[in-house]
C-alpha positions, 0 to 999 in steps of 0.5 A: 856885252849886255849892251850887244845884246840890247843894240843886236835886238833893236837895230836891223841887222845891216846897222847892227853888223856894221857896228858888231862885224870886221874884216874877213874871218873877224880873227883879228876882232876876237884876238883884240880881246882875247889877247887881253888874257896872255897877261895877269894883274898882280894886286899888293894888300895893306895899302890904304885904298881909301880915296881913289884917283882914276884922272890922268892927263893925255893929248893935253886935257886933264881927264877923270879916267884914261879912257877915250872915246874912239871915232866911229861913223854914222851914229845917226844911223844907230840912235837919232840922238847921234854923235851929239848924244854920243859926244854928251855921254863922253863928258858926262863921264868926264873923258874925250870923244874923237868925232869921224871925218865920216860923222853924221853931224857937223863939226860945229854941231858936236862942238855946241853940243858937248863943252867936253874935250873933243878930238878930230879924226882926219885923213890926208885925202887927195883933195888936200884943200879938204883936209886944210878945210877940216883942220881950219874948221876944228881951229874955229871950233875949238877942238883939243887934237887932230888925230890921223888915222893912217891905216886906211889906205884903202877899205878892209873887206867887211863881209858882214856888210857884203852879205848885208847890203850895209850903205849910208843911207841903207840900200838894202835888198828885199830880205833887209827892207823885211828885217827894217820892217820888224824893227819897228822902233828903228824905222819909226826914228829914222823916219820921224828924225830928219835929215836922212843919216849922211856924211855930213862933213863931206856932202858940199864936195859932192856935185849938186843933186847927186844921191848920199850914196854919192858922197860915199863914192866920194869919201871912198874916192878920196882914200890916198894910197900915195900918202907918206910920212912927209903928208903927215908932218905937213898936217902936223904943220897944219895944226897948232894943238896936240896931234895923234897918229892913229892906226901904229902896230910896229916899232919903226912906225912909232919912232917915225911918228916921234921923228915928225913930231907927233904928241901921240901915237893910238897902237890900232888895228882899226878895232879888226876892220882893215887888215884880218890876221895883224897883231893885237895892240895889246900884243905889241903894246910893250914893244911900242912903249919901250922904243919910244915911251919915254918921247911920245904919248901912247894910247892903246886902242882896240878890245877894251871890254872891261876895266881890268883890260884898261889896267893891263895897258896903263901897267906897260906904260899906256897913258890911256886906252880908247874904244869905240863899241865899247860905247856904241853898243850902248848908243845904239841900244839906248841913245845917249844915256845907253852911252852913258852908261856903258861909259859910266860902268867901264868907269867904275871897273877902273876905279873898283880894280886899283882899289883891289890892284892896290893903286890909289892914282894912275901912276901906281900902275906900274910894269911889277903890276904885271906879269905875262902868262907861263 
């Protein structure tokens, strides 16, 4: 939270609120984290904890500790050191960073910028040449996974970003050009670190000389209200490699998953973006894992704040956890070192608190290290 802190100070408030805010009342933000709390670690003494092992294995790549980093858009706009930067803090720490089909970096670029595992997050759009384009360009990039993000059938109300005028590139009113002005720093990067922030991966679709607020129309045009369980194993079809569905909350949509032929499933609310008032992922995690655990891998995305809560997930049977402010606020606060070392400090709470849980490898953390709230 320090590094909230850091990124509500040195970003104008429109990219701030976009990173910090969600949807409507925000009651699903808060309850992601705060759902964390109906559950208790129960530590066992007198083992030897001397040589800890936090690594683990998911979405086929062996990683130092279960934790991903999850896609987010428009790091540009945060820090000029961008996806790039954000993906570099990723392997410095030794674990996987997806890259959003709304990035303001190339495919290719993240690829050469990091040797780290990478994932693609996509969408079955309308066009569905682009999808097949994206799934063709991260076969030639050697990226790890495919991970599709299903719960956007269309935008949550963001009312944060309403009041603020948040767009890419910003289109602001005068209040916010003022708030740009007293950000100094920020307006001297985004001047001085040219090309403009914009979806990147999306702009040659756009008609030539339209402005970048046109490829948002066009992304925002492109969201697929018609698309069903037969789109998703049609791009599974697609894809050669481990391939996650992201955006599950409910027993019946997980099993659909496993029945497609899904390797994994990311039980999410979109980090409380979409749909305000919906389960936390922690809340229907242990659901999820009984119904098909034994089938598919699960990740538990949403409201990891510290390294206790990543040990919460593993103990119902969670073979990792993801975040995606857990690193941006670092990004935006300090570029890639302020991800780095956001990462770095998640990562050591991990290893500190199965020294004191009493597990020395990932394994350990099992459902008796668990119990529910009376």
């Amino acid at each position: 939270m320090d590094f909230r802190d850091l990124a509500e100070k040195r970003l104008p408030a429109p990219m701030f609120h976009y990173i910090d805010g969600a949807a409507e009342d925000e009651w699903t933000y808060r309850q992601n984290t705060s759902a964390f709390e109906q559950f208790e670690l129960v530590p066992r003494f007198l083992v030897d904890v001397d040589k800890i092992d936090t690594s683990t294995t998911v979405l086929g790549q062996k990683i130092d500790w279960p934790f991903i980093c999850s896609p987010t858009g428009y790091h540009r706009l945060f820090h000029p050191d961008g996806e790039n930067g954000a993906a570099r803090a990723a392997a410095r720490t030794g674990t996987i960073f997806c890259l959003s089909t709304i990035s303001t970096t190339l495919i290719e670029d993240v690829a050469k910028a990091s040797e780290g595992p990478k994932v693609f997050q996509i969408y079955v759009l309308k066009d569905r040449s682009l999808s097949q384009e994206y799934i063709q360009r991260c076969k030639d990039a050697n990226y790890d996974a495919l991970c599709l993000t299903v719960d956007v059938p269309s935008n949550g109300r963001r009312e944060r970003d309403l009041v603020t005028g948040m767009t890419v590139p910003p289109k602001l009113g005068l209040s916010g050009y003022m708030n740009i002005a007293r950000h100094i720093n920020w307006s001297f990067n985004y001047i001085t670190h040219p090309p403009t922030p914009s979806m990147v991966n999306l702009e040659h679709k756009v008609p030539a000389g339209s402005s970048s607020m046109s490829v948002m129309d066009f992304m925002n045009s492109q969201f697929d209200r018609t698309v069903t369980w037969k789109d998703a194993a049609w791009m599974i079809e697609q894809w050669d490699k481990p391939f996650a569905i992201k955006g599950i909350l409910s027993v019946e949509d997980a099993k659909m998953a496993v029945e497609v032929g899904a390797s994994a499933i990311m039980v999410s609310n979109h980090g409380g973006r979409q749909m305000d008032g919906c389960p936390a992922p922690i809340e229907v995690l242990g659901d999820i894992i009984d119904a098909v655990g034994d089938q598919i891998e699960v990740i538990l995305d949403g409201g990891v704040r510290r390294g206790t809560h990543i040990l919460k997930a593993l103990s119902m049977g969670a073979k990792a956890c993801m975040g995606g402010r857990a690193y941006l606020y670092g990004l935006a606060a300090a570029g890639e070192e302020g991800a780095y070392r956001s990462l770095k400090l998640l990562k050591d709470e991990v290893q500190n608190n199965m020294t004191l849980l009493g597990c020395t490898k990932v394994d350990d953390i099992t459902p008796d290290r668990l119990r529910r709230v009376q």
